[in-house]
N, C-alpha and C positions, 0 to 999 in steps of 0.2 A: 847448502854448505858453501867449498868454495871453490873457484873453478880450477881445472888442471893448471897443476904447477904454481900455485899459489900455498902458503902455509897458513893451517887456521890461527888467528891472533892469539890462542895461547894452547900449549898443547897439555895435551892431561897431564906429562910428564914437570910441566911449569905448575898447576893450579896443585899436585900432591906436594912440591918441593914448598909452595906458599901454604899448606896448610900443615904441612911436616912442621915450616918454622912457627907457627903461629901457636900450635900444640907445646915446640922446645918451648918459646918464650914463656908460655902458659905453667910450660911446669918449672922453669927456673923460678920466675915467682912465685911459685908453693911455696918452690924449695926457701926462698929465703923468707916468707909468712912464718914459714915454719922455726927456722933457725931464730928468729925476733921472739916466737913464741916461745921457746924451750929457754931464751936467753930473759925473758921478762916471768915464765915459770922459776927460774933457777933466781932469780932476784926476789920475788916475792917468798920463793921458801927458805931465802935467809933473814930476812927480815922476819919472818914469823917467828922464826927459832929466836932471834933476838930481843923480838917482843916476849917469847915465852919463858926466857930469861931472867929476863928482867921482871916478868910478873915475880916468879919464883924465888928471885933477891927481894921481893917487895914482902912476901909472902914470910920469908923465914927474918926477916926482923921486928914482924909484929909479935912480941909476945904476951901473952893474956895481961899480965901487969903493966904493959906499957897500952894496950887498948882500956885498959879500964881508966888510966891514966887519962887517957884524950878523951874518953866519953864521960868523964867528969870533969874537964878542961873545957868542953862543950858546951854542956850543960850551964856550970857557969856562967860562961859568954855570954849564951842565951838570956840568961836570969838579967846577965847585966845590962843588955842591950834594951832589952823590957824596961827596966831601971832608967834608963838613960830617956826612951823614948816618950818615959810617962813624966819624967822631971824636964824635957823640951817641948811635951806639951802644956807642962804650968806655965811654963815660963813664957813661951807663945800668948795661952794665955793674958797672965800680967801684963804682956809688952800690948797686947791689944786696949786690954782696960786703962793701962796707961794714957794713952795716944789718945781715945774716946774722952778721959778725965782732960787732959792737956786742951783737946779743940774745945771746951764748954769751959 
């Protein structure tokens, strides 16, 4: 230990006061972990709500006559794009046989 009339370099009353604050410091950052979380919970469930809004505005202006609408507005498309792709393969085609006739 240490000899009479000397104090030991830290007394139990200093090493509880350093672990007293290291505990506060410990839980004020819970605390404010916590506060970030309830403030990034309260953010995500309003956006949800606004996503599930807005589904529900998406949702009540489809109505069956206006989907059959697009799904034969589609459909076309499709047909034509077909159309298109087989009348740029002639034509690819031609322009090759072209170019082949031109060099000979």
């Amino acid at each position: 230990m240490t000899q009479p009339g000397e104090y030991p370099s830290r007394t139990c009353v200093e090493q509880s006061d350093e672990r007293e604050e290291t505990w506060r410091e410990r839980a004020l950052n819970a605390e404010d972990a916590l506060k970030a979380a309830h403030s990034e919970i309260l953010t995500q469930r309003t956006r949800i709500g606004e996503h599930l809004c807005q589904i529900s505005d998406l949702q009540a202006e489809w109505t069956e006559g206006t989907i059959q609408r697009i799904t034969t507005e589609n459909t076309t498309l499709k047909q034509r794009v077909r159309q298109l792709t087989t009348d740029n393969r002639t034509l690819d085609e031609r322009l090759k046989a072209a170019r082949s006739n031109l060099r000979f």
